[in-house]
Structure formats: structure tokens, C-alpha cells
N, C-alpha and C positions, 0 to 999 in steps of 0.2 A: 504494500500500500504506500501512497505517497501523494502529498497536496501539496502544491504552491499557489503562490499570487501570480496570478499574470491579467494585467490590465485591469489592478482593481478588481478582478472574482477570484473564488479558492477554487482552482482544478484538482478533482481531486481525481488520483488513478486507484482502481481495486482492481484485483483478480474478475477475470470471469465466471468463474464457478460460483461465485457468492450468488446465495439467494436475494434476494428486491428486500425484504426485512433486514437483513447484512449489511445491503448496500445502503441505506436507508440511514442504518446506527451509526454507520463508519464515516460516511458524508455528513451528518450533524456534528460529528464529536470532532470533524478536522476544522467546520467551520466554527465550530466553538473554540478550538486551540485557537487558530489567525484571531479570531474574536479577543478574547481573552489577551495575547501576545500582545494585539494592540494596542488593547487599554491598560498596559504595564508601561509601556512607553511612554506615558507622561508621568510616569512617578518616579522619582527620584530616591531609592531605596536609602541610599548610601546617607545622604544629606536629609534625609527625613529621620535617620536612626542618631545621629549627632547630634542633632535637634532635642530629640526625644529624651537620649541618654542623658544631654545634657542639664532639661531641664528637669526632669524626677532623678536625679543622681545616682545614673546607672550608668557601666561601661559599654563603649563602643563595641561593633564586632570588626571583625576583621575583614570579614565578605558579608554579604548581605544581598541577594538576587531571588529572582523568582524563577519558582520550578512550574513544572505543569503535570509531574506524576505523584503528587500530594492529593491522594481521593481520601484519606480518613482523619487525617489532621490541616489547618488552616495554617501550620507554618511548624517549624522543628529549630533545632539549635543542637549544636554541635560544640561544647565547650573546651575540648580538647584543640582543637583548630581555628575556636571562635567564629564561627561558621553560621548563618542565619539563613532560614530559605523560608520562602512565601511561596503559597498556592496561589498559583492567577486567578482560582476561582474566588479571588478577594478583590480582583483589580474592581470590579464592577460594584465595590459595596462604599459606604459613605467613609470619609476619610477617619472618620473617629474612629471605626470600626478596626480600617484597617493599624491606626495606631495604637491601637489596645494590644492587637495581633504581635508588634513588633515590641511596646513594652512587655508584653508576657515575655517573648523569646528573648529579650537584653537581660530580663531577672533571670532567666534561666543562665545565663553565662555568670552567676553570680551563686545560684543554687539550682541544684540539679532535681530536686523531684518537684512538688505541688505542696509541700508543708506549710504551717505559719507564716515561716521567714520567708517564703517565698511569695503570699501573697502581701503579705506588710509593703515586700517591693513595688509588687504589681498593681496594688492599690491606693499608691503614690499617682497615677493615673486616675482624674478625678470620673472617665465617664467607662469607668473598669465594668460596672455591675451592669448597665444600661449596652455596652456593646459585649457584655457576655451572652444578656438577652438577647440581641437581633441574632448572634451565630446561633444561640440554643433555638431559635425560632427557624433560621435556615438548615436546619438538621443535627446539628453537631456543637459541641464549643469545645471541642478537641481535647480534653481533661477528663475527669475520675465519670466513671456512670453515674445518674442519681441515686442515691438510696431507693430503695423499696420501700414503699409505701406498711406501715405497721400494722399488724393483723389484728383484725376488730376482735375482740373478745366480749364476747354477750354478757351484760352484768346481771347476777344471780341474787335471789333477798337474802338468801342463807344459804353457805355450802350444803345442802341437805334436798335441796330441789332442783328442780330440771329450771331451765331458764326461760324466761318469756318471751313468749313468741313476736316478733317483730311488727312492729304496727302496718295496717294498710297503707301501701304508697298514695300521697295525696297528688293531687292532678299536676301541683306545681313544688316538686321536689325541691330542696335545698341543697347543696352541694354539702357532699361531707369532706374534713379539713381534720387530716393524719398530722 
């Protein structure tokens, strides 16, 4: 497989053997890369992380560039090389967003798991919580699973009985809140 730009469109070449549904996935996801690739190009990773480090008083990295084979995380960090990489799948989201992304990974050059000390860093970033939201809302916010939800346990009058039976759901239910 393989796409380029020529004259402003993505050609894209595939095999012939591929099914119309094949063809289909393969041509979305090359114009999504040129998509993606193009809207990295007006950000300046390098001088956006200088920036950053400098004003919540974090260190710089040493590279700092954007990937396109980051499907499960929004960015990574390599402290042994001081290495930073971004998903283009962030080129296209609001800048705050994408500078949460780049303070997480600066703390990470400073501590290496998701402990206390590491968000004390990260929350030196004042819009931390609000652009953790938008990514937990676009699928992911690349960090620990949520907790499971706490198992309802039926309250009883007295250890000595069966426990009461559940009331009829009414037309306008309340949300319950674990």
C-alpha cells in the first residue's frame, strides 16, 4: 500500500485483491494520516514544550515530535533519552488540550509512573482536570482504568432476615451515585 499528495489529492495505491470494504478502510485511514500530518504542521512542538516547561517549572525534553502509530495513548515519554512523542490524533483538538498532553509527558521526565508527585506536577497546569475531561470524553485519557463502580449491598433491619425487596421503579428514575 502506499499514498501520496499529488496536486492537492491523496492517491492512494492498494493491492488488487483487497475487497471494496478493505479498500474503503485503507483509503480513509491514508487520508486521515495526510489529514492529521497537516495539521501538525502548524505547531511548533519544540517551542510550545519550552514554553510550557518553563512556565509550571518543568524540564525541557530533548526531542519532542509527532508520531502517527500512537492508537492507545495520546502521547508517551521516554526519560532515559528525554524523548517526547505526540499522536496527530491531537493535532485537530483545542490547544489546551493539546498542552495538558505535553505537561503530562514533561512530568513524566521528572517521574516515571502516575503517583502523587507526579500529579502535584501535572496539576501545576491550571486547565489539567477540564482537558482530562475532553480526552476521557474522546475515548481515552491514556492513564490508570476507572475504578469499578462499588457493589450495592441490600441493607437488612436485622442480621436475622432476608432483605427487602427493592421498590417499584418510578416513571422518572434518579441516577444512583457509587
Amino acid at each position: 500500500m502506499q499514498a501520496r499528495l499529488v496536486g492537492g489529492v491523496v492517491q492512494v495505491s492498494i493491492p488488487a485483491r483487497m475487497t471494496k470494504a478493505e479498500e474503503e478502510k485503507w483509503v480513509a485511514e491514508m487520508v486521515g494520516r495526510f489529514q492529521r500530518k497537516a495539521a501538525t504542521e502548524t505547531i511548533d512542538l519544540a517551542s510550545r514544550a519550552e514554553v510550557l516547561a518553563t512556565r509550571y517549572g518543568l524540564p525541557t525534553p530533548d526531542t519532542i515530535r509527532w508520531v502517527d502509530n500512537q492508537e492507545w495513548r495520546w502521547g508517551s515519554c521516554t526519560p532515559d533519552d528525554r524523548s517526547i512523542r505526540l499522536s496527530t490524533r491531537l493535532a485537530g483538538f483545542p490547544d489546551w488540550v493539546i498542552d495538558y498532553v505535553v505537561v503530562h509527558e514533561l512530568a513524566h521526565l521528572v517521574v516515571g509512573g502516575h503517583g502523587r508527585d507526579f500529579w502535584e506536577l501535572v496539576n501545576r497546569y491550571p486547565k489539567t482536570e477540564r482537558a482530562r475531561g475532553f480526552l476521557i470524553a474522546k475515548g481515552m485519557d491514556g492513564d490508570e482504568e476507572l475504578p469499578a463502580p462499588r457493589p450495592v449491598v441490600p441493607r437488612m433491619k436485622d442480621p436475622t432476615t432476608r432483605p427487602e425487596p427493592a421498590p417499584a421503579a418510578s416513571p422518572v428514575a434518579s441516577p444512583t451515585l457509587f
